[in-house]
N, C-alpha and C positions, 0 to 999 in steps of 0.2 A: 812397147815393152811386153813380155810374154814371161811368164812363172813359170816352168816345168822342174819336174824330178830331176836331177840328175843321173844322166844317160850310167849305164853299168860300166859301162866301158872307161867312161871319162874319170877323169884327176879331178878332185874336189878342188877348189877353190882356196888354198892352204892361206895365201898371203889377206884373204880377204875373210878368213874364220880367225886367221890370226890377230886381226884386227880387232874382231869383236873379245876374243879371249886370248890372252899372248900364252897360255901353258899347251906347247905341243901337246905333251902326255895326254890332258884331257879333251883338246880337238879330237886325236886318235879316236880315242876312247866313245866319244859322242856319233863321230863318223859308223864306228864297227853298233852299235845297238842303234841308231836312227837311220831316218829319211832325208837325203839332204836336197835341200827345194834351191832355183838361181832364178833370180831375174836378168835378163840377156835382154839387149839393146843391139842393133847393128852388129849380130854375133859374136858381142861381147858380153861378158858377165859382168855384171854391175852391182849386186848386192845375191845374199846368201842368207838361208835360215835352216837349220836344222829341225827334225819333227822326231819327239822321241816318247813314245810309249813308255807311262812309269808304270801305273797301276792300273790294274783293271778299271775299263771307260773312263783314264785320265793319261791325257798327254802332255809334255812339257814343250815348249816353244824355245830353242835356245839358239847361240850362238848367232843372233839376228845381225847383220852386217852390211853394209854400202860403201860403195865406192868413196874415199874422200871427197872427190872432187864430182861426185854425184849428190852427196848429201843435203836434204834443204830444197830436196824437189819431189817429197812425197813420198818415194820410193819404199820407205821401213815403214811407213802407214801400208799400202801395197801390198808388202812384207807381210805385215802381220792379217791384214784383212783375210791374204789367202788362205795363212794357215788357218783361218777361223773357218774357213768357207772347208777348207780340206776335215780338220777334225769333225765337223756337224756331220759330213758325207759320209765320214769314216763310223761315224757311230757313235763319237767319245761325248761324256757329258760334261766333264770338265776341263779346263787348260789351263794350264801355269805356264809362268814365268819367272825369270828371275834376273836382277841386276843389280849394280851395285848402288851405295849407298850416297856415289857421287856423280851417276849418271843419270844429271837432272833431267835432257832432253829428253832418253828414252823413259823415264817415269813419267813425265809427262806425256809422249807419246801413248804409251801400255794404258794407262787412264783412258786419255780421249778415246780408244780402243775399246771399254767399255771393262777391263780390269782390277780390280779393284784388290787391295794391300791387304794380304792373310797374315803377313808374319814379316820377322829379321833375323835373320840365321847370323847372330853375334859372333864377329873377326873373322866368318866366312872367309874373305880372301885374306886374312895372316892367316886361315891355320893349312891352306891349301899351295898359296902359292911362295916361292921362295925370298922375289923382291917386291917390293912396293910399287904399289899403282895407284896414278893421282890421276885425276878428272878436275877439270876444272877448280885449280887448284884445292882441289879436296882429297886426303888420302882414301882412293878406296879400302874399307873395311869390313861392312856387313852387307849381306845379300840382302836384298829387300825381296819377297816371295809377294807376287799376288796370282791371282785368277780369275777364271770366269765358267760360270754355271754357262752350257751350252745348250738351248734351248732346241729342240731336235725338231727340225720341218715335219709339221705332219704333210702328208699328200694325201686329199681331197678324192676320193674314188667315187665316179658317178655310176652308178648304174642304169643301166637301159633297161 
């Protein structure tokens, strides 16, 4: 499996950002201000994450996504390692993320990632989206925000 940018030329991955967030409007939206990252298997795309610049040396990790029938074999671990590895390169000191309040896998995920819970943007997805979204028989309602302080590689310069 291989991580790149998304080619200029190519069609984002709509069915498979739709998954992670079902509001066209705001895929759009994420697509036209960010970076969109795929992991491709046998010249297929199999999972998708967005990289979006909010604040000065802070970037958000969003619309993290896999294949259904890929899911459960590391791949959003993968996902998210890159973008950790991409942001430290890029400069940023900090990373968020964000998810709902009923998606226990990825909370758990973003943790073991090294994440850790800053806040809960209360009925985030009532005041955003038009119908109801349930996970795991749970309505999705509040965004859970966390992040991570990014520790910036120093490089060791020897002198001769």
């Amino acid at each position: 499996m291989i991580i790149r940018k998304l080619y200029v030329d190519e069609k984002p991955p709509e069915k498979l950002l739709l998954l992670a967030d079902p509001s066209q409007r705001l895929v759009d939206e994420y697509l036209k201000r960010g970076e969109c990252f795929v992991a491709e298997e046998e010249e297929q795309i199999i999972g998708v994450y967005v990289f979006l610049p909010t604040r000065p040396e802070t970037v958000e990790l969003i619309n993290i996504a896999v294949m259904e029938n890929q899911q459960g074999k590391g791949i959003g671990k993968q996902l998210v390692n890159h973008a950790l590895h991409i942001a430290k390169k890029k400069g940023f000191k900090t990373i968020e993320i964000g998810t709902g309040n009923s998606s226990i896998t990825q909370l758990a995920l973003y943790q073991k990632c090294g994440f850790r819970i800053t806040g809960v943007d209360i009925d985030y997805f009532v005041r955003h989206y038009s119908e109801k979204i349930f996970e795991n028989n749970i309505q999705c309602r509040d965004m859970i925000r966390l992040s991570q302080d990014l520790k910036v590689e120093k490089v060791n310069i020897i002198k001769r």
